[in-house]
FIPA-327408 format. One line per 4 residues: number of its first residue (from 1); their letters; for each residue x, y, z of C-alpha. Coordinates in Angstrom, 1 decimal. Layout:
# residues N
NUM	A	X:Y:Z ~ ...
END
This chain:
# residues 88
1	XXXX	31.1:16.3:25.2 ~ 31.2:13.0:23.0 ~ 33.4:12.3:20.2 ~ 32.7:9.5:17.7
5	XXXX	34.1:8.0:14.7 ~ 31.4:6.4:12.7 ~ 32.4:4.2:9.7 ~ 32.0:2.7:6.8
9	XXXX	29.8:3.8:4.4 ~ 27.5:7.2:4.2 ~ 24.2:5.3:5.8 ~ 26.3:3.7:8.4
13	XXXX	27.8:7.1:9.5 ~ 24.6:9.0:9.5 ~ 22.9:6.3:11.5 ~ 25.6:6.3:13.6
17	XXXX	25.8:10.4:14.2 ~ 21.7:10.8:14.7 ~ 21.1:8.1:17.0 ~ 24.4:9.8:19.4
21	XXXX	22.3:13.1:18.5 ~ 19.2:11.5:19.5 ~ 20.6:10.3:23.2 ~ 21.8:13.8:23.8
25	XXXX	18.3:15.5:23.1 ~ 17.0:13.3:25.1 ~ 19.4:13.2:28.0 ~ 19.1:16.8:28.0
29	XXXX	22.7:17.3:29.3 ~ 24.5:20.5:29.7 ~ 27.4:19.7:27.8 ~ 25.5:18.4:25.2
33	XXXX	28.5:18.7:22.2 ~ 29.3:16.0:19.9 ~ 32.7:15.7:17.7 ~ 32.3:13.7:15.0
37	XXXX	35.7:12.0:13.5 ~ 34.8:11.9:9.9 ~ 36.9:9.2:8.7 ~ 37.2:9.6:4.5
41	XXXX	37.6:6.6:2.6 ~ 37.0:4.6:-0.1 ~ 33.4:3.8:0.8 ~ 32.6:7.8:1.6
45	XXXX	35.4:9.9:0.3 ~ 33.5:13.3:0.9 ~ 32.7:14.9:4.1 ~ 30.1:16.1:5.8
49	XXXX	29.8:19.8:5.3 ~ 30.6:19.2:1.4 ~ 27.1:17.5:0.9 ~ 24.9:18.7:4.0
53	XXXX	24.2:21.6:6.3 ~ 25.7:22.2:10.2 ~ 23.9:21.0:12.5 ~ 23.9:22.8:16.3
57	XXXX	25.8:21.2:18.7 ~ 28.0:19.0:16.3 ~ 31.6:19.7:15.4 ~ 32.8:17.8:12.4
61	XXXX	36.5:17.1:12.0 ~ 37.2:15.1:8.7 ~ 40.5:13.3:8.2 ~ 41.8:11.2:5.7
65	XXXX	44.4:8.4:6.6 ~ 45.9:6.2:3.9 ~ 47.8:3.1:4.3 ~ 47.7:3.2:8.7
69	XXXX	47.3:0.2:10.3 ~ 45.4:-0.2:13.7 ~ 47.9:1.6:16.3 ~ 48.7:4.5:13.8
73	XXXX	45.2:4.9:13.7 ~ 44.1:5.1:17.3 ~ 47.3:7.2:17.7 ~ 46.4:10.0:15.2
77	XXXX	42.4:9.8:16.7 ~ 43.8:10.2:20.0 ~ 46.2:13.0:18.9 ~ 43.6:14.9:17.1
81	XXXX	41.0:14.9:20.3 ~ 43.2:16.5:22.3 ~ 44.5:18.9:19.3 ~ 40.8:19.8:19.3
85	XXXX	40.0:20.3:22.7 ~ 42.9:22.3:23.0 ~ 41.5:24.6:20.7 ~ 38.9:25.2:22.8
END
């Protein structure tokens, strides 16, 4: 599994997210899963399942953090991968 936190705007994320997508295919692991942090902000306040379909073998966990500097950040990022793969 790989987990990622693309950023910035909309293109920046999906460019991010496809070419991780693309590596996968292409590696042809088997554990071929990718988290996606989806980081809303200012530049791309929605998320990812509000404007476009699932996509197999891509979890999307969209989080909004206002007013964290750098440490809270990585903090709550580190916090919420293991919240996820404890869910598992």
């Amino acid at each position: 599994m790989y987990v990622i936190e693309p950023t910035c705007g909309l293109c920046n994320k999906l460019r991010v997210i496809f070419s991780y997508y693309k590596f996968l295919k292409e590696t042809k692991k088997d554990d071929n899963h990718l988290v996606v942090i989806w980081i809303k902000s200012s530049e791309c306040p929605g998320d990812f399942l509000d404007y476009f379909e699932p996509i197999d073998n891509i979890t999307f966990r969209a989080v909004r953090i206002l007013n964290a500097g750098f440490n809270d950040k990585k903090i709550f990022i580190a916090l919420l991968i293991k919240e996820f793969l404890n869910s598992k």
